[in-house]
Wavefront OBJ file of the C-alpha trace (Angstrom):
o trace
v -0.578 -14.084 -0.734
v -2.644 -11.311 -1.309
v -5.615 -13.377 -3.235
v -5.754 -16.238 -0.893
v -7.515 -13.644 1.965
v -10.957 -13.736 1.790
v -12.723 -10.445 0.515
v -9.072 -9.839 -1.650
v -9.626 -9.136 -5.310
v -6.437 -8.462 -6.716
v -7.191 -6.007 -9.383
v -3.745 -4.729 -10.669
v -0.085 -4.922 -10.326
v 2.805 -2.958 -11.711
v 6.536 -2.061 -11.792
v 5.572 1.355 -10.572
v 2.731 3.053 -9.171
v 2.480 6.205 -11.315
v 2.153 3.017 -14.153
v -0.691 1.387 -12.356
v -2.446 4.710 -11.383
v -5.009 4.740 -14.484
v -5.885 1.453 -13.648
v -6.263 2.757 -9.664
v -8.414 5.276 -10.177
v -11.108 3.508 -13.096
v -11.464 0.668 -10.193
v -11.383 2.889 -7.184
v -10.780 -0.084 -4.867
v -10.968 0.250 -1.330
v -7.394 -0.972 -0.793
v -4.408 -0.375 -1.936
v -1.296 -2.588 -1.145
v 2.038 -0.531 -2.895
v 5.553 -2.229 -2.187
v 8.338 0.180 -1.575
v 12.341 -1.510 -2.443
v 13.499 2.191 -1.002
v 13.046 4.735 1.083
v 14.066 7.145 -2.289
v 12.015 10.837 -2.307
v 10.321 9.047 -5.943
v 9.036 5.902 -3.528
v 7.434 8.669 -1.028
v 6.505 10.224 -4.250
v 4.223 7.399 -5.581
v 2.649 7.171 -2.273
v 1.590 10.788 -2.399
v -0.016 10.620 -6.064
v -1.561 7.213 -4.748
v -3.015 9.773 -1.810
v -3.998 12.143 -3.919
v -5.516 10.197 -6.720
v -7.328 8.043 -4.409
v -8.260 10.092 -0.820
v -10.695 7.234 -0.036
v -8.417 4.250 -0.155
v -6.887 2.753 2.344
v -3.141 2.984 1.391
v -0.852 0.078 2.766
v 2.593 0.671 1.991
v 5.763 -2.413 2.712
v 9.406 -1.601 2.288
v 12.172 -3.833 2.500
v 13.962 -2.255 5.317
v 11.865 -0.481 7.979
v 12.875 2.143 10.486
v 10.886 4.402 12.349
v 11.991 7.531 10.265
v 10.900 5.720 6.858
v 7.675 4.983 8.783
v 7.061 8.214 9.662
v 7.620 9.666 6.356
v 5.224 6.805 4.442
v 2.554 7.495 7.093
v 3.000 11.830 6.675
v 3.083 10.945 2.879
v -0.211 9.150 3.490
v -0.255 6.154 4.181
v -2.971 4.548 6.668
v -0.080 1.923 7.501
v 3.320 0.798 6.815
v 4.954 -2.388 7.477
v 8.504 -4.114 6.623
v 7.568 -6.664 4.198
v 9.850 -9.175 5.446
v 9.478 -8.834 9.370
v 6.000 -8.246 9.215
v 4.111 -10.400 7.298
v 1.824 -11.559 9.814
v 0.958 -8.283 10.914
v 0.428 -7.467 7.022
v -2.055 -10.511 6.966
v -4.086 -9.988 9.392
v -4.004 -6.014 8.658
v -5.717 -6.884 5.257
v -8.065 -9.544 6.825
v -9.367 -7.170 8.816
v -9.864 -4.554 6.396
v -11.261 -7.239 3.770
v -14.027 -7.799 6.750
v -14.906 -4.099 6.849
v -14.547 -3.159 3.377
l 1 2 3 4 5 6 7 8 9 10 11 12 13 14 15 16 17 18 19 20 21 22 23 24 25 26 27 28 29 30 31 32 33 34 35 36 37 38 39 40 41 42 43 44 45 46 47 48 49 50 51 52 53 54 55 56 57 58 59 60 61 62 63 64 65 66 67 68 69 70 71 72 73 74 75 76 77 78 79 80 81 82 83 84 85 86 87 88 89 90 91 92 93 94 95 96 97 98 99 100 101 102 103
């Protein structure tokens, strides 16, 4: 999905995002797409080292299951948005479109 959006390079992806995060920070893209299965205090915490490793990036974070509590608490972690992955996908889409214009 992610590839066929023009101005998407697709540079890395992992299990995990502490495993990825080497790879994050020697490209230093401008987005960052990480994919949340729960709303677990380790989930929030990859979103914070993404934050932290990367304060320039714009963080996108999707979770299975979203409710405006887990939405909250990705945005306060730092992400720039949050979306369910599998209500939202057109949102998601044209969310990176965007950003792929402006990038």
């Amino acid at each position: 999905m992610l590839a066929r959006i023009a101005g998407i390079r697709v540079i890395a992806a992992g299990a995990s995002a502490s495993s990825e995060l080497a790879c994050l920070s020697h490209y230093q893209p401008d987005i960052v797409v990480i994919g949340l299965g729960t709303a677990s205090t380790r989930a929030l915490h990859d979103v914070r080292a993404i934050r932290s490793a990367l304060p320039g990036c714009i963080l996108l974070v999707l979770v299975d299951t979203l409710a405006q509590p887990l939405r909250r608490a990705c945005l306060k972690a730092g992400g720039d948005y949050c979306f369910d992955r599998t209500l939202e996908l057109d949102a998601i889409r044209t969310t990176l479109g965007r950003l792929a214009l402006g990038a």
